[in-house]
C-alpha positions in Angstrom: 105.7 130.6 59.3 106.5 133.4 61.7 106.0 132.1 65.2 103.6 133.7 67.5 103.3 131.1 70.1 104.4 132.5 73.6 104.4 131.9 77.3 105.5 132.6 79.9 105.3 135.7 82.9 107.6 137.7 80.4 105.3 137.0 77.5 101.8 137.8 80.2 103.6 141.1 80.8 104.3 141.9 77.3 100.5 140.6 76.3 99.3 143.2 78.7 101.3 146.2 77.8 99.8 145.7 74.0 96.2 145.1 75.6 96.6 148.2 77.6 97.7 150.6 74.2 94.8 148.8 72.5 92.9 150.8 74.5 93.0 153.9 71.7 90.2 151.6 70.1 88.9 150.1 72.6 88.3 153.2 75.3 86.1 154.6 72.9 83.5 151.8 73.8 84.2 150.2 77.0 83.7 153.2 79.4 85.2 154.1 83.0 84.8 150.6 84.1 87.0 149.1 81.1 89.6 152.2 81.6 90.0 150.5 85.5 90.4 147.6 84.2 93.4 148.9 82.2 94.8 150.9 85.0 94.9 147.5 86.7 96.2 145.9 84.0 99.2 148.6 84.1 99.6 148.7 87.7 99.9 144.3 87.3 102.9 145.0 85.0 104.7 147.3 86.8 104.9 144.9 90.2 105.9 141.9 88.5 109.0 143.7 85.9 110.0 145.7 88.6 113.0 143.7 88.7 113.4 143.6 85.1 113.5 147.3 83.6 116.7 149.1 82.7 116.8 152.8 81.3 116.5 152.6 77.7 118.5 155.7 76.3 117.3 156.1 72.6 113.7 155.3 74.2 114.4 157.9 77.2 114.9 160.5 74.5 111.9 159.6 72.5 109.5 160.2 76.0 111.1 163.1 76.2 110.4 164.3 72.9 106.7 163.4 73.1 106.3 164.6 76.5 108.0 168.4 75.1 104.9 168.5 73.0 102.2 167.8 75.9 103.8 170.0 77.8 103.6 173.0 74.7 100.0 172.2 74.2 99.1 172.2 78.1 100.9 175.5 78.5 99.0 177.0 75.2 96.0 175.7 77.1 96.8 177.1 80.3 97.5 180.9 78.8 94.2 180.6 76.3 90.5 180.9 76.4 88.3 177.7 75.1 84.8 176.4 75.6 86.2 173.2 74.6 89.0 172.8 77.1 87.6 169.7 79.0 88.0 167.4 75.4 91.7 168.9 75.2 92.6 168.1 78.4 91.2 164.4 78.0 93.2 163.9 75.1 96.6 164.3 77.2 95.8 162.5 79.9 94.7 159.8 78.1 98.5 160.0 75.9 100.3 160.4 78.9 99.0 157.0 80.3 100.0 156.0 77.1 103.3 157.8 77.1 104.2 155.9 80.7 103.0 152.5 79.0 105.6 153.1 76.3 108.4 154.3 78.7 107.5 151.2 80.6 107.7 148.8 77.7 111.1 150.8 76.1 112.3 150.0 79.5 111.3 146.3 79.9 114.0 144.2 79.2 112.4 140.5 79.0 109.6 142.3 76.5 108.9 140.1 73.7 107.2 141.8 71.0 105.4 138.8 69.6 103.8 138.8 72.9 103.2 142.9 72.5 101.7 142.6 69.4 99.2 139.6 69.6 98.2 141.4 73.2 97.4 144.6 70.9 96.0 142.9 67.8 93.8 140.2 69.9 91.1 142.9 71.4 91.4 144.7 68.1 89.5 141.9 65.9 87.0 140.9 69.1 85.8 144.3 69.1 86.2 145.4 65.0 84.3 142.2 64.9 81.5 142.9 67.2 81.2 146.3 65.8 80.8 144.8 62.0 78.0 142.2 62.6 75.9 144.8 64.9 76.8 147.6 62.1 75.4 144.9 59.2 72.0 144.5 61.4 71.7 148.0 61.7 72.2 149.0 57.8 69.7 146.4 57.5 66.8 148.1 59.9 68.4 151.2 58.5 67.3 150.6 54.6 64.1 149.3 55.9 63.0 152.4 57.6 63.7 151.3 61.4 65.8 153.3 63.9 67.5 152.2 66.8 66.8 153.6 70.0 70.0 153.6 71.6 71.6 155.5 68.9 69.6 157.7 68.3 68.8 159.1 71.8 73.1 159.2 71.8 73.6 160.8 68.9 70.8 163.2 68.7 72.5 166.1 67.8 75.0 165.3 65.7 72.0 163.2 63.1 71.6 159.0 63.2 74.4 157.5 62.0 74.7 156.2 58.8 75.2 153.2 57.2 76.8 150.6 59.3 78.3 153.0 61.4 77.6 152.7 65.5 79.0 156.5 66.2 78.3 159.8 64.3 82.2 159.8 63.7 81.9 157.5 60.8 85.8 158.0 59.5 86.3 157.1 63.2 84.5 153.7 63.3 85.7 152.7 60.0 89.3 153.0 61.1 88.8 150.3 64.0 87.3 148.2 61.0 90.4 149.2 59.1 93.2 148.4 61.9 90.8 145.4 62.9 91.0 144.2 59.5 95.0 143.7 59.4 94.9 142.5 62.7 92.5 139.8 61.3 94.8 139.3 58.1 98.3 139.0 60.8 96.5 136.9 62.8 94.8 133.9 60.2 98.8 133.5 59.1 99.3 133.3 62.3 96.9 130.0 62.9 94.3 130.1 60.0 91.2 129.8 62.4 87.9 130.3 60.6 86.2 132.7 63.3 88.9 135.4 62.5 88.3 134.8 58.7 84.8 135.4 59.2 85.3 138.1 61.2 87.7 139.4 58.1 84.8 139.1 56.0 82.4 140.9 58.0 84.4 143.8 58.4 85.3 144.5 54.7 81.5 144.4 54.1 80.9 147.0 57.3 83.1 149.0 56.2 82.1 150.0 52.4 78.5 150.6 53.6 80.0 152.7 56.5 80.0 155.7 54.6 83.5 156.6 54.7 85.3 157.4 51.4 88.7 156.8 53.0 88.2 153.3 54.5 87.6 152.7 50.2 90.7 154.0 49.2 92.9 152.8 52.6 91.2 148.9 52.4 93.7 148.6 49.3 96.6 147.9 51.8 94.7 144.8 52.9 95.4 142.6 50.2 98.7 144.3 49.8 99.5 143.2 53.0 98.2 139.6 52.7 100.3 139.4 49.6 103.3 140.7 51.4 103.0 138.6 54.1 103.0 135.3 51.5 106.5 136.9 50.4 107.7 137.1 54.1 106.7 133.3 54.4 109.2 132.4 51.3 106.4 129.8 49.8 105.5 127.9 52.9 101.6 127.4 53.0 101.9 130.1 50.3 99.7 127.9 48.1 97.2 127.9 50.6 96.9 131.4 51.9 96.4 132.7 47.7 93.5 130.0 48.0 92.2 131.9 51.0 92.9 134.8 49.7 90.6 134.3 46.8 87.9 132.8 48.8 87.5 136.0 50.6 87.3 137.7 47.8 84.4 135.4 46.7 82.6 135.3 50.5 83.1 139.0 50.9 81.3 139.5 47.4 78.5 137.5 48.6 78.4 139.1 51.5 78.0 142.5 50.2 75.3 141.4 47.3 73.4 139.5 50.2 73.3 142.8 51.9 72.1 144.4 49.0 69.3 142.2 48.1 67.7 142.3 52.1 67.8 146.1 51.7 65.1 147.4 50.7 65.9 151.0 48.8 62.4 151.7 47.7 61.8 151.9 51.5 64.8 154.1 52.4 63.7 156.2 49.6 59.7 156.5 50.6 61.3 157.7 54.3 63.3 160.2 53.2 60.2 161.4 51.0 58.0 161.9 54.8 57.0 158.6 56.0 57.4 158.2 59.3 60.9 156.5 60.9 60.4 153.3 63.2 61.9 153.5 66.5 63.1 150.5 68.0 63.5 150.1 71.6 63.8 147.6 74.3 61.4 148.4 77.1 61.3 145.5 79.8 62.5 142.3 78.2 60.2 143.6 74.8 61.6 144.9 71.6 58.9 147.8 70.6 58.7 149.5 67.6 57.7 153.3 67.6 56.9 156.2 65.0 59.1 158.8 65.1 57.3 162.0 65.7 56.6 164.6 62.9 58.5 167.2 65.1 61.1 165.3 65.6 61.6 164.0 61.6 62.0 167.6 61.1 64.9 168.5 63.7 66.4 165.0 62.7 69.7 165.4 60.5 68.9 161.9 58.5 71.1 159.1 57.4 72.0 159.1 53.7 73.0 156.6 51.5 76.4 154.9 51.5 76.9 152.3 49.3 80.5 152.9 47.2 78.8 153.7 43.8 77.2 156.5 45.8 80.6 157.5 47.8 82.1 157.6 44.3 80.0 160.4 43.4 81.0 162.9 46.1 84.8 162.7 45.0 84.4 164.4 41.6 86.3 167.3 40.3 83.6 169.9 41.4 84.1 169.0 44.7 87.4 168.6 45.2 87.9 165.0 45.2 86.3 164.4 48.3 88.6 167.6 50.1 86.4 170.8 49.8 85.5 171.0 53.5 88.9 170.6 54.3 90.5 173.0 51.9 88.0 175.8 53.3 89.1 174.6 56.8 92.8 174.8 55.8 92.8 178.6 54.3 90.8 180.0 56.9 93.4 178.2 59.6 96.1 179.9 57.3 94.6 183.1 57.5 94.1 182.7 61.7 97.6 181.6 61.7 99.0 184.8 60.0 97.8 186.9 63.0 100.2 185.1 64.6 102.7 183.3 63.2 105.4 182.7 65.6 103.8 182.0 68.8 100.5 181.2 68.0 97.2 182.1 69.3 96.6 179.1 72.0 93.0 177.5 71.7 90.9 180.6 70.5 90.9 179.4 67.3 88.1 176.3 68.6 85.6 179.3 68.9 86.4 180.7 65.7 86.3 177.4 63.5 83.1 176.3 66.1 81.1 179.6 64.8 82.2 179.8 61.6 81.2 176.6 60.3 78.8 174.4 62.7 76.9 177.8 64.1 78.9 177.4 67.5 76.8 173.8 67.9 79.8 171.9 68.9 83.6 172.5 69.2 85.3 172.5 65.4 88.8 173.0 64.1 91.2 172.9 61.2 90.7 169.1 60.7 94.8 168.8 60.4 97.4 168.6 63.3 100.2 170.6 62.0 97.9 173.6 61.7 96.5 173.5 64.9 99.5 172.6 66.4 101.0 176.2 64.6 97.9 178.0 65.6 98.2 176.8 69.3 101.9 176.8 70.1 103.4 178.8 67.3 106.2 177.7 65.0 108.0 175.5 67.4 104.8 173.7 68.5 104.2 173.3 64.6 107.8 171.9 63.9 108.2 169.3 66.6 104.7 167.6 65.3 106.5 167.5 62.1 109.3 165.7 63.4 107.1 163.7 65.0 104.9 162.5 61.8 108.3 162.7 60.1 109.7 159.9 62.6 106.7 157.5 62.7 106.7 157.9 59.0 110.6 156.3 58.6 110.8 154.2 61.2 108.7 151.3 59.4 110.0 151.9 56.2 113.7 152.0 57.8 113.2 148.7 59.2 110.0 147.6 57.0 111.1 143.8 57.4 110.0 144.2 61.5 107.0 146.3 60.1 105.8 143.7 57.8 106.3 140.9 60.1 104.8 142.3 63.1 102.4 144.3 61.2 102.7 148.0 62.4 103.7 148.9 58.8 100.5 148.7 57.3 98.7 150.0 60.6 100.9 153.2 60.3 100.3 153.8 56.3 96.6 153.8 57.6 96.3 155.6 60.9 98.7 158.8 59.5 96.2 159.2 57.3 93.2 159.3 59.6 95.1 161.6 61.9 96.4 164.3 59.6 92.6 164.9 58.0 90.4 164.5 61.2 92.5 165.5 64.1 92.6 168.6 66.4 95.9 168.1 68.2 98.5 165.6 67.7 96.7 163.3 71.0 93.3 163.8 70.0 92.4 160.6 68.1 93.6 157.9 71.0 93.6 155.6 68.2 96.4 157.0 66.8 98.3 157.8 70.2 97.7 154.1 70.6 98.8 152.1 67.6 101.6 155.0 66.7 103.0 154.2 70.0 102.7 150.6 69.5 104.5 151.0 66.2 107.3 153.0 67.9 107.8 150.4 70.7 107.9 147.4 68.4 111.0 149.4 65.7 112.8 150.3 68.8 112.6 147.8 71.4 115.6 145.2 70.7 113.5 142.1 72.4 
């Protein structure tokens, strides 16, 4: 078995560098005072390998390369027009942390990436797991008319999530389930401790009553994975990982049919025909339960249904498969980007997409990075994201056996994915920056 064990002020160091790039998932729920807590965490690592970094040329280059494309987008910023500027802006500030993280790690010579990647993976399952089991109670209250409080006053405008989901952004909280879910698989070879099995369960079930069609087609790489990693161990314990393997498969369908049977559908359904919503809400140290006003129902964008049978409906040839907002997001980028095909328009186009197709509610865009990235910067803005998809694409296949083992393989097959159907710019999905980086570090870095 592939050993993970480490210690050590080396191995601390390393630990921390992953927990700090964890922090594309993580961010997203901890707030400011988490984001200090990481900019300690950064500032810790940098005092105690001071004495232990060395320029790392083929990593030098590769900061380089990224930092060429913040730069092109901040300039196509700086000489555009955009209501939605702030959100761009976050989005490279938040890579170039990352961006100094990965110079600092390419540059680390006692890293271990063992250490790297448990530090990464560790926060990844505590959180995906959290998430899942507050998701589950929440599809619960969900099909039985209840709303919570807390979500719904958050994500008013953009309508109650749905399903298990905690955010609006369901693709986006099914890809920390997702990435949450190998960490989980890497992890139980790792020591075979019940809590992340369970854990593994939980989030499987979350995630095909999230509502996201992808996380149904991308959870296919789990098992994949498990298998591959009973190939990498050469028939030790192989015997019982299959038996584990099929367990979950058993737990994970009781799971999911237990679900099924507390929900109550004739309930959901006699909502969504005009009874009232419950509100839930914790006033004091009370949990209160409130009808949703008649006003309010009617301003409400609603939840729908999201079990996989349903899911499997919406990707039929009439609409697409699953791709027809896309595709009408896609041509009308096209035609925006034959205005001006060379050196792009900068941001203008946010406006443009925003009024076109969400009545100029909320910022909206091509949904795909290379189009925006042509439509912001022009052809050479468009080419060196290619190269850059293009080189996270090759690098775990190139060296898949360091993929596989330290699983950044199968997190790459499913953040590319997520990033080339819901992003704006390359660095706007700090998942992505995160774990790509991470993926990067662990090919290069000769620890």
């Amino acid at each position: 078995m592939i050993d993970l064990n480490v210690r050590g002020d080396s191995k601390n160091n390393s630990m921390l560098l992953g927990f700090i790039l964890s922090f594309g998932f993580v961010g997203e729920w901890v707030g400011i005072y988490g984001w200090l807590l990481c900019m300690l965490a950064f500032v810790y690592v940098i005092f105690f390998a001071r004495n232990d970094l060395c320029v790392h040329r083929s990593g030098s280059l590769l900061c380089l390369f990224i930092l060429t494309i913040i730069v092109w987008y901040l300039v196509s910023l700086f000489y555009s027009s955009s209501d939605f500027k702030y959100d761009v802006y976050k989005s490279l500030a938040v890579s170039f942390y990352f961006l100094m993280v990965l110079f600092l790690a390419l540059c680390y010579t006692k890293l271990s990436r063992r250490a790297l990647i448990l530090g990464f993976l560790y926060p990844l399952v505590l959180l995906g797991g959290v998430v899942a089991v507050i998701g589950l109670v929440k599809f619960f209250l969900l099909e039985n008319g209840f709303l919570i409080g807390v979500l719904l006053d958050k994500f008013w405008s953009q309508g109650y999530p749905s399903g298990t989901a905690l955010r609006s952004d369901y693709n986006m909280n099914s890809l920390l389930l997702l990435v949450a879910s190998i960490a989980c698989v890497r992890l139980y070879f790792y020591k075979s401790s019940s809590w992340v099995f369970a854990f593994l369960v939980f989030m499987l079930s979350a995630g095909l009553l999230s509502g996201s069609r992808r996380f149904m087609l991308m959870a296919m790489l789990i098992p994949v994975y498990w298998m591959a990693l009973i190939w990498i161990e050469r028939g030790r314990s192989s015997g019982r990982m299959l038996s584990s393997f099929g367990i979950l498969l058993l737990v994970g369908i009781f799971t999911y049919a237990l679900v099924g049977f507390v929900s109550s559908a004739e309930k959901f359904k006699q909502v969504r025909a005009g009874e009232a919503w419950q509100v839930l809400s914790v006033q004091g140290f009370k949990l209160r339960s409130v009808e949703l006003s008649a006003e309010d129902s009617l301003v409400l964008k609603e939840p729908w249904r999201t079990y996989p049978e349903v899911l499997a409906n919406t990707m039929s040839a009439q609409e697409q498969y699953g791709f027809e907002s896309r595709i009408v997001r896609w041509v009308f980028a096209w035609d925006l980007i034959k205005d001006a095909i060379w050196f792009g328009s900068g941001f203008s186009y946010h406006e443009k997409f925003s009024c076109k197709f969400v009545a100029c509610k909320h910022v909206d865009y091509p949904h795909s990075p290379i189009l925006s990235a042509w439509l912001a910067g022009g052809v050479g803005l468009f080419f060196l994201v290619c190269v850059f998809y293009s080189l996270l694409g090759m690098l775990p296949v190139w060296r898949w056996y360091v993929g596989l083992k330290f699983a950044v393989t199968p997190i790459v097959l499913m953040i590319v994915p997520f990033s080339l159907l819901s992003g704006d710019t390359l660095f706007s999905i700090p998942a992505f920056v995160g774990s790509s980086f991470i993926a990067l570090l662990v090919i290069l870095h000769k620890s």
